[in-house]
C-alpha positions as CSV (number, residue, x, y, z in Angstrom):
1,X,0.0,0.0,0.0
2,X,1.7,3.3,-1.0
3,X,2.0,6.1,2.0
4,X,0.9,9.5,1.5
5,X,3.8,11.8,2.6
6,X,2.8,13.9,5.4
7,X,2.8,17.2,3.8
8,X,0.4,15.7,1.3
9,X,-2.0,14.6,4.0
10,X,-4.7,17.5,4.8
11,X,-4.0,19.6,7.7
12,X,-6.8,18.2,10.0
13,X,-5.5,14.7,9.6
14,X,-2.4,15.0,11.0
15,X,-4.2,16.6,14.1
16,X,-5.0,14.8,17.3
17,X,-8.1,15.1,18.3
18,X,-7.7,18.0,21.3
19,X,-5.7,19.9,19.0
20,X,-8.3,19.4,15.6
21,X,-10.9,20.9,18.1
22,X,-8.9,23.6,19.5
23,X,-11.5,26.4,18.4
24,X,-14.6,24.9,19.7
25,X,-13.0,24.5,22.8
26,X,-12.0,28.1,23.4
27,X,-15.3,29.3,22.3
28,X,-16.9,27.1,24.7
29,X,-14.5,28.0,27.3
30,X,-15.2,31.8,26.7
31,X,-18.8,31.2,27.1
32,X,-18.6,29.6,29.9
33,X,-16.5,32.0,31.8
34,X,-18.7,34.7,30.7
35,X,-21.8,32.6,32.6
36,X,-19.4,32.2,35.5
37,X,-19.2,36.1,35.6
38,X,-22.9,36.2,35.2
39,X,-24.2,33.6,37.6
40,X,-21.8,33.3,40.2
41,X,-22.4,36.4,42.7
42,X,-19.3,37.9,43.5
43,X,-17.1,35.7,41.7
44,X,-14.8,38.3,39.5
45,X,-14.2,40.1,42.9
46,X,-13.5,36.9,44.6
47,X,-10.9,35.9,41.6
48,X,-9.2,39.4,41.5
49,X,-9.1,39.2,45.2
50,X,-6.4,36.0,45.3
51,X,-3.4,37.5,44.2
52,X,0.1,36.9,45.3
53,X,1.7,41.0,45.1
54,X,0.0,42.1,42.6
55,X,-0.4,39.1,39.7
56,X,-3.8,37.2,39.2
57,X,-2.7,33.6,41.5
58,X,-5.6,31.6,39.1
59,X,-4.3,33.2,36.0
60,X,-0.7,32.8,37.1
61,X,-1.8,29.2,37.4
62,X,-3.5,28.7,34.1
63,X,0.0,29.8,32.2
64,X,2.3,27.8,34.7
65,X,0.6,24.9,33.6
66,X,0.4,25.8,30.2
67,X,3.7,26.1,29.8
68,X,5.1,23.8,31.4
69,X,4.9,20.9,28.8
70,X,6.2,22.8,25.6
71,X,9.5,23.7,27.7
72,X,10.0,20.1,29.1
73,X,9.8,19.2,25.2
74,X,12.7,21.8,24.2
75,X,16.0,19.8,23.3
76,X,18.0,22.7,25.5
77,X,21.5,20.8,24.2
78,X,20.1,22.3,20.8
79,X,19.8,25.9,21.7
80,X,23.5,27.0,20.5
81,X,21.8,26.5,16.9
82,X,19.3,29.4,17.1
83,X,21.7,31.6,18.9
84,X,24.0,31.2,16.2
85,X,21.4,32.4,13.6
86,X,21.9,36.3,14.3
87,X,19.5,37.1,11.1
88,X,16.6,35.5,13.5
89,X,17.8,36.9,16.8
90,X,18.0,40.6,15.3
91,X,14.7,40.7,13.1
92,X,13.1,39.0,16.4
93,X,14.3,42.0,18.1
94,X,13.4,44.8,15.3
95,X,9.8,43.2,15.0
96,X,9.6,42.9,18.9
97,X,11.2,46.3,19.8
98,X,10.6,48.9,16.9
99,X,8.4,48.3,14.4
100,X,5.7,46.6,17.4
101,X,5.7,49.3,19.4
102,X,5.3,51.9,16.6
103,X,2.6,49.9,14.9
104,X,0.2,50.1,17.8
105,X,0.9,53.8,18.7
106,X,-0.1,54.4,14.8
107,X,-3.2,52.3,15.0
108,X,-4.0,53.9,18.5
109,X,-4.1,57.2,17.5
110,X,-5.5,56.8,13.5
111,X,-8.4,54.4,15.4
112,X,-9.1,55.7,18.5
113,X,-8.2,59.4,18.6
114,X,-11.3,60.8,21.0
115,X,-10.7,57.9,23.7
116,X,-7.3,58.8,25.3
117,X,-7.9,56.0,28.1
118,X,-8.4,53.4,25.5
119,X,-5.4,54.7,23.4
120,X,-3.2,54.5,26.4
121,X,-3.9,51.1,26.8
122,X,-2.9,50.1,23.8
123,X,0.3,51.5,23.6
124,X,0.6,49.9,26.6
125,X,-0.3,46.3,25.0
126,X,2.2,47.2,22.5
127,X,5.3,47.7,24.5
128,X,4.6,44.5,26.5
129,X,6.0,41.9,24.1
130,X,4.8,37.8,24.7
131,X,6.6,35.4,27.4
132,X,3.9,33.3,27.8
133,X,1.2,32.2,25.5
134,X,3.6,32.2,22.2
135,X,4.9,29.4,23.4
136,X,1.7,27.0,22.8
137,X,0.8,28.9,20.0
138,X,4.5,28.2,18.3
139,X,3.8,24.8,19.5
140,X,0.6,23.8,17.7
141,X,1.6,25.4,15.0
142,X,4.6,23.3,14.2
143,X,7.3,25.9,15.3
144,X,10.6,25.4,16.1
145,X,10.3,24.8,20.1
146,X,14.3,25.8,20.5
147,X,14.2,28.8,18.6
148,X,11.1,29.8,20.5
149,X,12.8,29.4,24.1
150,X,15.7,31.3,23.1
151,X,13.4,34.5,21.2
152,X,11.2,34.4,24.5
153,X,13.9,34.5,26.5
154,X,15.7,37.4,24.5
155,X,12.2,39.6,24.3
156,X,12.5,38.7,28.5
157,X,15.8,40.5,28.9
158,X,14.9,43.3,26.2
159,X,11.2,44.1,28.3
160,X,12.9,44.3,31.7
161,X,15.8,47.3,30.2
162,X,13.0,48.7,27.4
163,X,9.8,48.8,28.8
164,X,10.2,51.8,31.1
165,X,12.2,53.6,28.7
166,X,9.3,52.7,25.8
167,X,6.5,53.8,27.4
168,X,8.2,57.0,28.7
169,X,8.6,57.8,24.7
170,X,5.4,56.6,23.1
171,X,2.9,58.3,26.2
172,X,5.1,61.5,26.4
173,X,8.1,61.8,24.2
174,X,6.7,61.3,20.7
175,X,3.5,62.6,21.3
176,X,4.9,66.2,22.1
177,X,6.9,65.9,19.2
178,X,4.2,65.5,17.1
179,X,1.5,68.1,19.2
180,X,-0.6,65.5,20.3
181,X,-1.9,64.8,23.9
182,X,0.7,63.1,26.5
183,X,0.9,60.5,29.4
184,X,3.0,59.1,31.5
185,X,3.7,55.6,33.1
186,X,5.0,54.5,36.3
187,X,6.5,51.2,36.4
188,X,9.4,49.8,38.2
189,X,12.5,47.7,36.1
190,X,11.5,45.3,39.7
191,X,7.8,44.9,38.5
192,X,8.7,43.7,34.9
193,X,11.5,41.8,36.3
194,X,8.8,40.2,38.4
195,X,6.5,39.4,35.6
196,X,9.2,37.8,33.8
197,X,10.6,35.6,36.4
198,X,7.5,34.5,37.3
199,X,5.6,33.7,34.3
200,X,8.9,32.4,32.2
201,X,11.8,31.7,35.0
202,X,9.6,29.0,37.0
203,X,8.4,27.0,33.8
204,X,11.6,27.3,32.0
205,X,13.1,26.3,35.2
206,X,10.4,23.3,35.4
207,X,11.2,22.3,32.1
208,X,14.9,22.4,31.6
209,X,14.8,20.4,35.1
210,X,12.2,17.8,33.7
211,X,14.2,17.2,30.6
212,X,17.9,17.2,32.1
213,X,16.6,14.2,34.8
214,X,14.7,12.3,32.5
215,X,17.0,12.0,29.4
216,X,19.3,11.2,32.7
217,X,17.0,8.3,33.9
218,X,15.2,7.0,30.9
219,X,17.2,8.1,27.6
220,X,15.8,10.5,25.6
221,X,14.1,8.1,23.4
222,X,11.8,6.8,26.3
223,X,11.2,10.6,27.8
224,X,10.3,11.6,24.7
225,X,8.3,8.7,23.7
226,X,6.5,7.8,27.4
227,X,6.9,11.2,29.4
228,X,6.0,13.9,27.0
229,X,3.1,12.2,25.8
230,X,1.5,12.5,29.3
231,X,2.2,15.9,30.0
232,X,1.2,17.3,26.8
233,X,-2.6,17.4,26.9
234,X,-1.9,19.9,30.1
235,X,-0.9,22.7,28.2
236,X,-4.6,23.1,26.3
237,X,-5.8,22.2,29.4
238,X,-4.1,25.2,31.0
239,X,-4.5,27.3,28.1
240,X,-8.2,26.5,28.3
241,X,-8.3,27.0,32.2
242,X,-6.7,30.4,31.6
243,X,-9.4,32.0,28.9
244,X,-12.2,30.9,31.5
245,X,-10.7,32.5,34.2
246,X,-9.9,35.6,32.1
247,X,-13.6,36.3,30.5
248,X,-14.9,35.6,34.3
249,X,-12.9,38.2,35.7
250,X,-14.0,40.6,32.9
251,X,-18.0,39.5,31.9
252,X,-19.3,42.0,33.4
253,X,-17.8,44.7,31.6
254,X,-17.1,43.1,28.5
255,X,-21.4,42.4,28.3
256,X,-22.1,46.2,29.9
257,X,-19.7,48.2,27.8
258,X,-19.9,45.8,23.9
259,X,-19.4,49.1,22.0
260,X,-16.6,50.2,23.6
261,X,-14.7,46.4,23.4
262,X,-15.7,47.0,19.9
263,X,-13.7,50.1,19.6
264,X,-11.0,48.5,20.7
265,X,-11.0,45.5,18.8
266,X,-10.9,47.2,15.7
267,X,-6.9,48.6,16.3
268,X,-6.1,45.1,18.1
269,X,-7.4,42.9,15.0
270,X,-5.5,44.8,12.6
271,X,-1.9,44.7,15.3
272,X,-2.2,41.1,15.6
273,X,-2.8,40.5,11.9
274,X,-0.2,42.9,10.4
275,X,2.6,41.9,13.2
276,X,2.0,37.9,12.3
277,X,1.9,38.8,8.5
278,X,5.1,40.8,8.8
279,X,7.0,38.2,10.7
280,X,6.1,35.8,8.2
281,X,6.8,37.8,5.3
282,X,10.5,38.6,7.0
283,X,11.2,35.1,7.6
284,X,10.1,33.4,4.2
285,X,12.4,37.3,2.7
286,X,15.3,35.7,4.9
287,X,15.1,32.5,3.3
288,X,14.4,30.3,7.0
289,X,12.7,27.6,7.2
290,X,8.7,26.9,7.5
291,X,9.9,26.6,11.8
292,X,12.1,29.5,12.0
293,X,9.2,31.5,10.2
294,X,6.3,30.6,12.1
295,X,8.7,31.0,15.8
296,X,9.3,34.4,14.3
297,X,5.7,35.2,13.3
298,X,4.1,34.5,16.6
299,X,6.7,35.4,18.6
300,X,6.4,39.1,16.9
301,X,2.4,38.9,17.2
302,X,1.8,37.8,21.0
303,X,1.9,40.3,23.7
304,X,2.6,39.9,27.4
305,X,-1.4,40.5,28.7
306,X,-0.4,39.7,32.0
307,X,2.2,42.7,32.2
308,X,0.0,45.3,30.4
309,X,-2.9,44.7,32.9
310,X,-0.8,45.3,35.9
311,X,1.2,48.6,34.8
312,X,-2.2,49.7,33.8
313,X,-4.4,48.8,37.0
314,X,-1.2,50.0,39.3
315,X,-0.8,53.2,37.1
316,X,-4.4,53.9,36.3
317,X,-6.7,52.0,38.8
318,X,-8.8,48.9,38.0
319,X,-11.9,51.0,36.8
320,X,-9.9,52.7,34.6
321,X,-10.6,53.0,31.0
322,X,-6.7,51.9,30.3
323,X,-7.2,48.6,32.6
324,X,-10.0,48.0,30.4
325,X,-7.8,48.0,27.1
326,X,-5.1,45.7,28.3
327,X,-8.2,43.7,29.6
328,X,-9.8,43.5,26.4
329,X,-6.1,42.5,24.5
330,X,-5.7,38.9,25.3
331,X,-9.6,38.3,24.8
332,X,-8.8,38.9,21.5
333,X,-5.6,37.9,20.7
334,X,-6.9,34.2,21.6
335,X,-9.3,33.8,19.0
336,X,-7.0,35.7,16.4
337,X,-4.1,33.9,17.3
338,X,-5.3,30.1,17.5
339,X,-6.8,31.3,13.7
340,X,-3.2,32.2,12.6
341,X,-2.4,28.6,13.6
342,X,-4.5,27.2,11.7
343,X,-3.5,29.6,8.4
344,X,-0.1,28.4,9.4
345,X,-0.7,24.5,9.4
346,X,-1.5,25.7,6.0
347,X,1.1,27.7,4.6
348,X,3.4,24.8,5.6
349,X,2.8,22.9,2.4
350,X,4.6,26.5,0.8
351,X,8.4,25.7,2.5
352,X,10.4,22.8,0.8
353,X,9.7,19.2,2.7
354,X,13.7,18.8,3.1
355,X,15.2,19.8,6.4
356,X,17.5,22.6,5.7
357,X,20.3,23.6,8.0
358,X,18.1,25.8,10.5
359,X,15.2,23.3,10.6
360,X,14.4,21.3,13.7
361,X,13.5,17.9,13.4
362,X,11.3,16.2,16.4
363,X,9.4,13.4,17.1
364,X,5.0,14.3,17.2
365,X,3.9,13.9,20.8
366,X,0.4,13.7,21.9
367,X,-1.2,17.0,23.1
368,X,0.2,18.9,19.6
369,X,0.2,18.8,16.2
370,X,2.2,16.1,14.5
């Protein structure tokens, strides 16, 4: 019986069957945090109320455990071949660090010139680049995992020297130049520090830990063929976790204010799309491979919600119409983003089926998309 090579086979096929259902199951998990919010008396207030200094302790949860399985299945012995390609690591940092930020204060003030709350918000968004969430989204679509741990990392170091300094020049600096209204943001280097330790130190930590004692134990052929496949579900089960507890925290004013989400939706869906179009333009322009150029793409697309909430609420307050913003970001950036997957998965047929020099080369595991 002849095969059919993999590349030939359509995209849903080669999809478990978590992973071929991934958007039914984040619409349903939406929903049902939204009827959480509604029916539960008291529950938003109750969820915003368990915090450990400052961050979200069920939300903190949700990513821990999301991330945790796509770092155990990094090969970190493999990481000196992604720091070595500097045309990745410096167009990660000029889609991360100048054209990002610029986009967003473009489509904040061309979209939403009358709200200064919600503009500020976004800029906001902007500077506050992805640790967290691009790391399944790299994952179900087939990145390359290495890659991704060392870009994430890099954007980690880049947000605790640049945010600060960022934010000062979008809210104040460039807007006087250019006779607009200004702002200001107060944030500590500690508080980002914080952010990053937390939501990429203790899973990177987890992971590097998980994969140095069981390759030590087992041989990576039986981790990677017995271990992995256990712990993978976990991340869509954090992911999943994570949107419930985020649109039951913010139901109530997602339902009471729908025109204003709306106005700030529109600037959002057009940042997401153009920043994951870019990154994959820049990386198919560079010649990498169909990895490379996805790890690139979603890396320069995701945003670091849980950052952008807490500058805002500890700047602004939590009522505040620039909470709100950063609020509203990852609400949509889930939908978008598990979308760009899926146009991913599809574009993959484009790149050339032999591994080039860049390309990593891994075993499917259970929990992702072979």
């Amino acid at each position: 019986m002849r095969t059919v090579p993999e590349r030939q086979t359509p995209v849903a096929a080669r999809m478990s069957l978590l992973d071929r259902w991934l958007p039914v199951w984040i619409i349903a998990a939406m929903v049902a945090g939204l009827i959480l919010g509604r029916i539960v008396p008291g529950l938003g207030t109750a969820l915003s109320s368990v915090q450990i200094d400052g961050i979200s302790l069920p939300i903190a949860i949700g990513l821990l455990v999301m991330m945790y399985p796509v770092l155990a299945k990094v090969r970190y012995d493999r990481l000196d071949t992604v720091t070595s390609d500097r045309r990745m690591l410096v167009a990660s940092l000029v889609l991360n660090w100048v054209i990002g930020p610029a986009l967003m204060f473009a489509l904040a003030w061309l979209l939403l010139p009358d709200l200064p709350e919600y503009r500020t918000g976004l800029i906001i968004v902007g500077l506050a680049r992805c640790i967290a969430m691009v790391i399944i989204w790299n994952d179900l679509a087939c990145g390359d995992r290495e890659a991704a741990a060392v870009l994430v990392a890099l954007n980690s170091v880049f947000q605790v020297i640049a945010f600060a300094g960022l934010g000062w020049f979008y809210l104040s600096v460039l807007p006087g130049w250019l006779g607009l209204e200004q702002s200001g943001l107060d944030v500590s280097a500690w508080q980002i520090a914080k952010s990053v330790l937390i939501f990429l130190g203790i899973p990177l930590l987890a992971g590097y830990l998980s994969r140095k004692v069981g390759e030590k134990h087992w041989g990576r052929a039986a981790y990677e063929s017995s271990f992995l496949p256990r712990v993978g579900p976990w991340a869509l089960y954090g992911l999943l976790f994570t949107v419930v507890i985020m649109f039951a925290l913010q139901g109530e004013q997602i339902i009471g204010r729908p025109l204003d989400v709306g106005r700030i939706a529109v600037p959002l869906l057009a940042y997401f799309t153009l920043m994951w179009g870019g990154g994959y333009l820049l990386g198919k322009g560079l010649g990498m491979t169909y990895e490379r150029t996805t790890t690139l793409a979603f890396t320069a697309a995701g945003n670091n919600f849980e950052l952008a909430i807490a500058v805002a609420i500890a700047t602004f307050s939590i009522a505040s119409g620039q909470a709100l913003a950063t609020v509203v970001g990852p609400l949509i950036e889930v939908p978008i983003l598990v979308g760009l997957v899926y146009v991913s998965l599809w574009l993959r047929d484009r790149f050339p089926t032999q591994p080039g020099p860049m390309q990593s080369t891994r075993p499917p595991t259970r929990g992702t998309v072979p």
